[in-house]
GUNUZA-31028 format. One record per atom (N, C-alpha, C): x, y, z; residue in one letter; atom name. Coordinates in nm, 2 decimals. Each point is the difference from the previous one (the first is absolute). Layout:
<pts>
+--------+--------+--------+------+------+
|      X |      Y |      Z | resn | name |
+--------+--------+--------+------+------+
|      X |      Y |      Z |    A |   CA |
...
+--------+--------+--------+------+------+
</pts>
This chain:
<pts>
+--------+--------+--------+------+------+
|      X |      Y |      Z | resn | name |
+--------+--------+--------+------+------+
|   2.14 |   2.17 |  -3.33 |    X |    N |
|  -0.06 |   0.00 |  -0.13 |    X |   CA |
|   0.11 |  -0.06 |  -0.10 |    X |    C |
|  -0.03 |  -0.06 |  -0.08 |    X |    N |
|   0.09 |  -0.09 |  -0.11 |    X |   CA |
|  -0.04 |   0.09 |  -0.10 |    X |    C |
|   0.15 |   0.01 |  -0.11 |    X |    N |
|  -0.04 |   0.07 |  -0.11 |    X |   CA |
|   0.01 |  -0.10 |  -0.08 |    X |    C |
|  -0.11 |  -0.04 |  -0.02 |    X |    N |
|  -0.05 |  -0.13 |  -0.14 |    X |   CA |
|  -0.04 |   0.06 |  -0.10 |    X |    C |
|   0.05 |  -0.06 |  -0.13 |    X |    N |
|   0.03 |   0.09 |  -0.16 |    X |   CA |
|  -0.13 |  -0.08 |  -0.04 |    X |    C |
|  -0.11 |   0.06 |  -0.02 |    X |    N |
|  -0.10 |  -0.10 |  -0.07 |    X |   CA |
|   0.00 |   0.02 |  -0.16 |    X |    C |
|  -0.02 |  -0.09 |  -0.08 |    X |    N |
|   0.02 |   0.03 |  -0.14 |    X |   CA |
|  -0.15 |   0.00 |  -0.06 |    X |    C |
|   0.01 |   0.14 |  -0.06 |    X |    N |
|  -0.14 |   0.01 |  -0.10 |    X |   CA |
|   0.03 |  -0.06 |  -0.12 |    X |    C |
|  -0.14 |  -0.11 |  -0.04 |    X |    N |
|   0.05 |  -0.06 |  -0.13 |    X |   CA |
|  -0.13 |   0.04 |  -0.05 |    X |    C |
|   0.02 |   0.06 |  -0.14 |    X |    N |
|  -0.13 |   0.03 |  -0.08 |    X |   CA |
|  -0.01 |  -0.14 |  -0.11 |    X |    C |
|  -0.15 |  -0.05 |  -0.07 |    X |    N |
|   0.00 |  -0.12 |  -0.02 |    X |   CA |
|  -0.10 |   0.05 |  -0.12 |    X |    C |
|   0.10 |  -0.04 |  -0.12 |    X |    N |
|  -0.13 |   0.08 |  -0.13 |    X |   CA |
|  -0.01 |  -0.10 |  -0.07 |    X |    C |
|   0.05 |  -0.13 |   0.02 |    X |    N |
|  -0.09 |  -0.13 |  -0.07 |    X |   CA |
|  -0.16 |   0.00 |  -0.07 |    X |    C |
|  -0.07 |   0.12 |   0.12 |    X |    N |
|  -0.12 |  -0.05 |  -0.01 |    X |   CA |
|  -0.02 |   0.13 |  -0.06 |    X |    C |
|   0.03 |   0.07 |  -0.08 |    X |    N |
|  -0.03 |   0.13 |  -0.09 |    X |   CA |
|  -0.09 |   0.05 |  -0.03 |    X |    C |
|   0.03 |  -0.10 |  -0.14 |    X |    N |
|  -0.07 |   0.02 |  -0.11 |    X |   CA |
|  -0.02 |   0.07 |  -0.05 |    X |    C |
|  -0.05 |   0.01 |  -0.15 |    X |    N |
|   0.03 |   0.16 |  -0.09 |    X |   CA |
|  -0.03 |   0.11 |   0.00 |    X |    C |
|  -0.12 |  -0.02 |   0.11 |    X |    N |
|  -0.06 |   0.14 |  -0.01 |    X |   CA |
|   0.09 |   0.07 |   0.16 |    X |    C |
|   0.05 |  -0.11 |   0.08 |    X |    N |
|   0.06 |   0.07 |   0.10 |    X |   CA |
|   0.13 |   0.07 |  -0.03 |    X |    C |
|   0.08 |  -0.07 |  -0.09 |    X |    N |
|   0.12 |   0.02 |  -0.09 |    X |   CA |
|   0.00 |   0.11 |  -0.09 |    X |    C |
|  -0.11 |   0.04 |  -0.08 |    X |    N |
|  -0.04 |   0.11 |  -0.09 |    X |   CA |
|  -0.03 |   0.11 |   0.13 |    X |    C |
|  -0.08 |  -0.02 |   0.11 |    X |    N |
|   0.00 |   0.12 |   0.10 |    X |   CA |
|   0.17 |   0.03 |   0.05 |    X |    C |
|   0.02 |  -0.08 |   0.03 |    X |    N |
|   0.12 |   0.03 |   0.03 |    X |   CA |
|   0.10 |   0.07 |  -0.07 |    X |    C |
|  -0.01 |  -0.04 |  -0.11 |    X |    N |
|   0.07 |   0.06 |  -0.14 |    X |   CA |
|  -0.04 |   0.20 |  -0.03 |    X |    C |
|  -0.11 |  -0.03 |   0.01 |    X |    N |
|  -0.08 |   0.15 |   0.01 |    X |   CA |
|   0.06 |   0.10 |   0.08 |    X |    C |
|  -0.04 |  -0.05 |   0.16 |    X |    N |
|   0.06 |   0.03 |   0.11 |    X |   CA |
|   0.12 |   0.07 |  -0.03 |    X |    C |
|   0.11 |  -0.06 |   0.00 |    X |    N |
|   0.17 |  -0.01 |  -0.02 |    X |   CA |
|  -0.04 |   0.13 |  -0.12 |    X |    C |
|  -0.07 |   0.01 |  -0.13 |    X |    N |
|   0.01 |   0.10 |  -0.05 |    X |   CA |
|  -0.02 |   0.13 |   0.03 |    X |    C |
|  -0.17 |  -0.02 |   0.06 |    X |    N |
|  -0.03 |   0.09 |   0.07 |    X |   CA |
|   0.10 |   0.06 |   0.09 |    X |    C |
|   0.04 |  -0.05 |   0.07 |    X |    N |
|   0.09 |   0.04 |   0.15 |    X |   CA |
|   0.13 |   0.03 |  -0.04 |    X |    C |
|   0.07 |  -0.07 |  -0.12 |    X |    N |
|   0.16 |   0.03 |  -0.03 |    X |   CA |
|   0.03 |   0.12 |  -0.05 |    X |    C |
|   0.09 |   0.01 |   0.01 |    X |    N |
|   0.11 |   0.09 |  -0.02 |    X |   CA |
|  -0.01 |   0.02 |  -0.13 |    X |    C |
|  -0.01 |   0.15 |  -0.09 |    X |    N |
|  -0.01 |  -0.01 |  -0.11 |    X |   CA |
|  -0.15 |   0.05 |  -0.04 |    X |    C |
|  -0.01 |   0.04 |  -0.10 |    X |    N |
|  -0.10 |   0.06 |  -0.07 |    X |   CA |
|  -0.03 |  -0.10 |  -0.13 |    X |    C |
|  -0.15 |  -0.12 |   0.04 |    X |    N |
|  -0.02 |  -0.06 |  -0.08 |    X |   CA |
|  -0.15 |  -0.01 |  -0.04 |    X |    C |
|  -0.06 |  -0.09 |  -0.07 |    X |    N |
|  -0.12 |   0.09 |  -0.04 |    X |   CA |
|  -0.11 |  -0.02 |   0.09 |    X |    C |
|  -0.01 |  -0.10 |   0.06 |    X |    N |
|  -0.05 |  -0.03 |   0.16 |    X |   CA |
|   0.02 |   0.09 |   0.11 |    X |    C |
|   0.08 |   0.09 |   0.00 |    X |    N |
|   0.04 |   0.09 |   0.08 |    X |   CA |
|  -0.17 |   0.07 |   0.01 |    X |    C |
|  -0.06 |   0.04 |  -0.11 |    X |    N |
|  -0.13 |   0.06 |  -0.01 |    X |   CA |
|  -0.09 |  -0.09 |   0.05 |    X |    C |
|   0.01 |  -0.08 |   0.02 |    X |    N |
|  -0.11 |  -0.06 |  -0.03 |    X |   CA |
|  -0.09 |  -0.04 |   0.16 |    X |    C |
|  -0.15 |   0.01 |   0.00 |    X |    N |
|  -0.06 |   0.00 |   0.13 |    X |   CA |
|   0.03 |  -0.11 |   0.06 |    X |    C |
|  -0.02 |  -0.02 |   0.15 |    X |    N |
|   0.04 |  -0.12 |   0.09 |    X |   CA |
|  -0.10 |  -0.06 |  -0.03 |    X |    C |
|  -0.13 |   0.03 |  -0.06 |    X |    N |
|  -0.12 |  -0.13 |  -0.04 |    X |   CA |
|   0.06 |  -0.10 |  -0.08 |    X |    C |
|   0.06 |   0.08 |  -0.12 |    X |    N |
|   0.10 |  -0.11 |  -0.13 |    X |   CA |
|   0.08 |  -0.04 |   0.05 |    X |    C |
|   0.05 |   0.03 |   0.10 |    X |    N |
|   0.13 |  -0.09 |   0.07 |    X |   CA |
|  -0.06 |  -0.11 |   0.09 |    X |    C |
|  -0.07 |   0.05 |   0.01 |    X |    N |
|  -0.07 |  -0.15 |   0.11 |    X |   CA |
|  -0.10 |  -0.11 |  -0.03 |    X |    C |
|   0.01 |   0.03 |  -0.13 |    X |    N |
|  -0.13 |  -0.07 |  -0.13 |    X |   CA |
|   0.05 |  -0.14 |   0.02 |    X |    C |
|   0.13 |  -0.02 |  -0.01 |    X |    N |
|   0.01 |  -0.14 |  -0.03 |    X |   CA |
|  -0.06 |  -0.12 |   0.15 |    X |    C |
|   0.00 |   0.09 |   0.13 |    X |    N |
|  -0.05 |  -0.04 |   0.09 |    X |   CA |
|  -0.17 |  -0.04 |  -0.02 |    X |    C |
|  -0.03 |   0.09 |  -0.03 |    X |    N |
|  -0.17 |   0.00 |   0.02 |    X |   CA |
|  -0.08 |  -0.09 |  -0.15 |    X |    C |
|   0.11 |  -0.07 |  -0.07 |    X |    N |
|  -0.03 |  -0.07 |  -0.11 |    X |   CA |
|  -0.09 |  -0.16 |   0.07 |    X |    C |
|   0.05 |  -0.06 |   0.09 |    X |    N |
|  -0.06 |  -0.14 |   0.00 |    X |   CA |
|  -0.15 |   0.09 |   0.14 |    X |    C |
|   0.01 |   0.07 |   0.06 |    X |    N |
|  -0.12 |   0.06 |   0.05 |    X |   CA |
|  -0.10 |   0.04 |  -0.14 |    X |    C |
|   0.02 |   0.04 |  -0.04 |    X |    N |
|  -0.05 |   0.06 |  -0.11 |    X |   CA |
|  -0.07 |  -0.13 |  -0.08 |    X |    C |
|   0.02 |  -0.10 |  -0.05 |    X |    N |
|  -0.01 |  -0.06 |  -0.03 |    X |   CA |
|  -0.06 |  -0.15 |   0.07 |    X |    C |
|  -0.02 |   0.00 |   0.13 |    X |    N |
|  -0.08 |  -0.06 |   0.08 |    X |   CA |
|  -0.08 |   0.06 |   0.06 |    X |    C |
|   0.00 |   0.13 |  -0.02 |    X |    N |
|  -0.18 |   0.08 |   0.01 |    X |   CA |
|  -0.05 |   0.03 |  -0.13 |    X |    C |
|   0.09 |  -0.05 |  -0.12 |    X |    N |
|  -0.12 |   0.01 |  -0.12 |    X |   CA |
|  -0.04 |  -0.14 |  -0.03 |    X |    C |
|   0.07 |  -0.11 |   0.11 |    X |    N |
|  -0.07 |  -0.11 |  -0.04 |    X |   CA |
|  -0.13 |  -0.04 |   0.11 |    X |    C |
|   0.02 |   0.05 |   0.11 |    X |    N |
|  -0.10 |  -0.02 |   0.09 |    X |   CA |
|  -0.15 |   0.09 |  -0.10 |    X |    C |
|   0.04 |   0.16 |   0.00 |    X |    N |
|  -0.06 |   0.03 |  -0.09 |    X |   CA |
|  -0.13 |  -0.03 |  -0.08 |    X |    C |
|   0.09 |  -0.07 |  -0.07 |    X |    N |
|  -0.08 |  -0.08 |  -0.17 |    X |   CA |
|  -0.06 |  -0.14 |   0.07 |    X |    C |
|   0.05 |  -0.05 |   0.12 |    X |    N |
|  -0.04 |  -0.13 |   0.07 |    X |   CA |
|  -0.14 |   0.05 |   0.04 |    X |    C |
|   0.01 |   0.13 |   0.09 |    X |    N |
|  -0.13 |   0.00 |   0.06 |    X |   CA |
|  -0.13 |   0.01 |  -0.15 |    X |    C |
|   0.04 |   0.11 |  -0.08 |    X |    N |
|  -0.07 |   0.05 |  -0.09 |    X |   CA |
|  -0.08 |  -0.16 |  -0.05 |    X |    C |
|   0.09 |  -0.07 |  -0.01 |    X |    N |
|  -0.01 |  -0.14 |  -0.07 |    X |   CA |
|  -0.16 |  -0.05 |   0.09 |    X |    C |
|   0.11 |  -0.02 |   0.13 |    X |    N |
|  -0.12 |  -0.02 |   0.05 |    X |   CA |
|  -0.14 |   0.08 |   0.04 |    X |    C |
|   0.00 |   0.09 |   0.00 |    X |    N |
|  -0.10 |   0.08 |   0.03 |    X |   CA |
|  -0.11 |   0.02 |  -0.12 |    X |    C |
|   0.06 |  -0.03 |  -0.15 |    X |    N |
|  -0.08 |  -0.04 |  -0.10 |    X |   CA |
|  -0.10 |  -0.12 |  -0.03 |    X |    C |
|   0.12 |  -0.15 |   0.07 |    X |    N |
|  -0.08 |  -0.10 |   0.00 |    X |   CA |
|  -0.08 |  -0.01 |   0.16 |    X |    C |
|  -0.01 |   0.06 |   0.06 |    X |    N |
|  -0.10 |   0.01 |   0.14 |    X |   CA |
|  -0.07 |   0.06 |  -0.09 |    X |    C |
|  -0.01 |   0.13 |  -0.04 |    X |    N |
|  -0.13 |   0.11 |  -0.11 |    X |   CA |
|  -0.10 |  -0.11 |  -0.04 |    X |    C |
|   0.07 |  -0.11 |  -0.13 |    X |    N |
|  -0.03 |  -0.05 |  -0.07 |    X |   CA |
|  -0.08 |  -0.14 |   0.04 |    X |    C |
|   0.07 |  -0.05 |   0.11 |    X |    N |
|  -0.09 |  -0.10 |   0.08 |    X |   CA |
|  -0.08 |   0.05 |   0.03 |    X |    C |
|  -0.05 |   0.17 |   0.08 |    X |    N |
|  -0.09 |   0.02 |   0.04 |    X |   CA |
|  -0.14 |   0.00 |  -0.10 |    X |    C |
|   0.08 |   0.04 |  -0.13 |    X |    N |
|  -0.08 |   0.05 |  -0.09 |    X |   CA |
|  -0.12 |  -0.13 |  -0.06 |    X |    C |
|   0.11 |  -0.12 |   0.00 |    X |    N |
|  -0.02 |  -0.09 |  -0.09 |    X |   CA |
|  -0.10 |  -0.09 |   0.15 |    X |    C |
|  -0.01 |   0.04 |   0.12 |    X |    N |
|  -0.08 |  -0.04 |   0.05 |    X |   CA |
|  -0.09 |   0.05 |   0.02 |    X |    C |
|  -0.03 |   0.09 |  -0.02 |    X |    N |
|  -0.12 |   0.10 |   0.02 |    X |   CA |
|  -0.09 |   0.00 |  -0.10 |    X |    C |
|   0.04 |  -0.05 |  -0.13 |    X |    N |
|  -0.06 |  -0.03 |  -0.11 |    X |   CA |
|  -0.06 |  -0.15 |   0.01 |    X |    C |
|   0.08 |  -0.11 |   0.03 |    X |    N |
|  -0.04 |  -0.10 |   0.02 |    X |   CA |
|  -0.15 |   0.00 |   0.06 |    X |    C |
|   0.01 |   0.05 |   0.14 |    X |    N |
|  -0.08 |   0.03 |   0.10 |    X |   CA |
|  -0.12 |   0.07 |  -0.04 |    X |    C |
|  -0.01 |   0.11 |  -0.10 |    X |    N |
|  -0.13 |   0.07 |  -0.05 |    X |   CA |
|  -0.03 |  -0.15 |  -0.10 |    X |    C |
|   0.10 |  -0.06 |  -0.09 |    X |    N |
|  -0.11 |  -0.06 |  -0.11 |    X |   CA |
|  -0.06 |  -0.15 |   0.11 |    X |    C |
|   0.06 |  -0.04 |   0.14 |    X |    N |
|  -0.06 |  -0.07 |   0.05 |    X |   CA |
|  -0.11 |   0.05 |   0.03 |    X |    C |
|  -0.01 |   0.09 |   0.09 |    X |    N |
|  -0.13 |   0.07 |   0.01 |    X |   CA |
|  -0.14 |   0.00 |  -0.07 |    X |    C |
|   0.05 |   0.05 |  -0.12 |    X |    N |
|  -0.08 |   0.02 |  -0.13 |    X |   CA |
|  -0.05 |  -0.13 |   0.03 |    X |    C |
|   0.07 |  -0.13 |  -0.04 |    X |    N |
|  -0.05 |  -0.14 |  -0.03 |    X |   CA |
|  -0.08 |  -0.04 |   0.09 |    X |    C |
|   0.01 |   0.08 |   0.13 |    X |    N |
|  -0.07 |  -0.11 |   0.10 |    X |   CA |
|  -0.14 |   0.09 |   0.01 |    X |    C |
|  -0.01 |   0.11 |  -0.03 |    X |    N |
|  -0.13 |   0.05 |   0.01 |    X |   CA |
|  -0.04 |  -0.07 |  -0.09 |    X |    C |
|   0.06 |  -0.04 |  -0.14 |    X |    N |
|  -0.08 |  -0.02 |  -0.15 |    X |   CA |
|  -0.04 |  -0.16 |   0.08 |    X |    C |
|   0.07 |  -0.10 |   0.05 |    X |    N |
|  -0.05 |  -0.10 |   0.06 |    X |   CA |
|  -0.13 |   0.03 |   0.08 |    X |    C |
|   0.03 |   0.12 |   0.09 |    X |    N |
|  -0.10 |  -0.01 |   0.13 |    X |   CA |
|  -0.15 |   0.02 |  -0.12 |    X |    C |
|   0.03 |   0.11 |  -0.12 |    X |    N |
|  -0.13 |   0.02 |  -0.06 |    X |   CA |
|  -0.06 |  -0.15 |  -0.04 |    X |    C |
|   0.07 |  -0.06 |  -0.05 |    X |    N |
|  -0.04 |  -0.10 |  -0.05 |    X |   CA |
|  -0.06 |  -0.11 |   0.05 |    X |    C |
|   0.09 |  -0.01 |   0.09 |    X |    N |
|  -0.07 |  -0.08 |   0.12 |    X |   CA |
|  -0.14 |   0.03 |   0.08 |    X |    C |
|  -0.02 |   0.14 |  -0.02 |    X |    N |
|  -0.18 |   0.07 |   0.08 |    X |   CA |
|  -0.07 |  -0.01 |  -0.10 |    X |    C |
|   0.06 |  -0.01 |  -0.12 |    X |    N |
|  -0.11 |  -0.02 |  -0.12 |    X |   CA |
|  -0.03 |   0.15 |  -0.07 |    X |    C |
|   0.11 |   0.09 |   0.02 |    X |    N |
|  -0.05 |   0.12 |  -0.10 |    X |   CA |
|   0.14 |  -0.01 |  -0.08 |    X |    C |
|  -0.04 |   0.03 |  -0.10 |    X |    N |
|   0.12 |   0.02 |  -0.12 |    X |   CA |
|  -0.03 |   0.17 |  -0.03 |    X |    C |
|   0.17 |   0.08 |   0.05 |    X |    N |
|  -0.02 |   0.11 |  -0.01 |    X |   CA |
|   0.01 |   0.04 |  -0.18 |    X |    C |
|   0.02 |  -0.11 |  -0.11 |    X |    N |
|   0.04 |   0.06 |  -0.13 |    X |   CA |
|  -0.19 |  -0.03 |  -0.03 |    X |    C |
|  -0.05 |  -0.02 |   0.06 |    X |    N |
|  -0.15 |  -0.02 |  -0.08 |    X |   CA |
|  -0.01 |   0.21 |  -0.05 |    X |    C |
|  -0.09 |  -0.05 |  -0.10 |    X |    N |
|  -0.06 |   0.15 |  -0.07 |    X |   CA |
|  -0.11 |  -0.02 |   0.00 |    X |    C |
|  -0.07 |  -0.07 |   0.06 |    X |    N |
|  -0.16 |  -0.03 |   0.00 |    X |   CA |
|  -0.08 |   0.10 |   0.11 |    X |    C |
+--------+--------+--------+------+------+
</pts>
């Protein structure tokens, strides 16, 4: 067996603020010292994680909503179409047999 040193490299280029603000939390939470995070629940300490989740299930969300209103409204707006066709082609068919249903005679 060879004793080979492997080196752990940690790589926080790719952060970003809300991983950096967790982090920040964390270190309070966890340090040494009595600070005001010390109280505070591991939900608030972990908030800065669940911020871009959070925020791409309120956009799928409002996406579906979006859509699920204009499907409604297409339905709507065809179903209407469809009765006043209706209407017109009986009023043709009358017209065409020769009875006019507005007579009052």
């Amino acid at each position: 067996m060879s004793n080979e040193s492997k080196k752990v490299s940690l790589n926080f280029t790719n952060l970003g603020f809300c991983g950096f603000f967790f982090i920040v939390l964390f270190v309070l939470k966890v340090g040494v010292g009595e600070t005001i995070v010390t109280g505070w629940s591991w939900w608030i300490i972990t908030l800065p994680l669940w911020i871009w989740t959070a925020l791409i299930l309120c956009c799928v969300i409002i996406g579906g909503l979006g859509a699920g209103l204009l499907w409604i409204s297409s339905n709507i707006c065809r179903s209407v179409g469809g009765w006043k066709k209706s209407k017109q082609q009986k009023y043709i068919q009358s017209k065409s047999n020769g009875k006019n249903t507005n007579d009052t005679r």
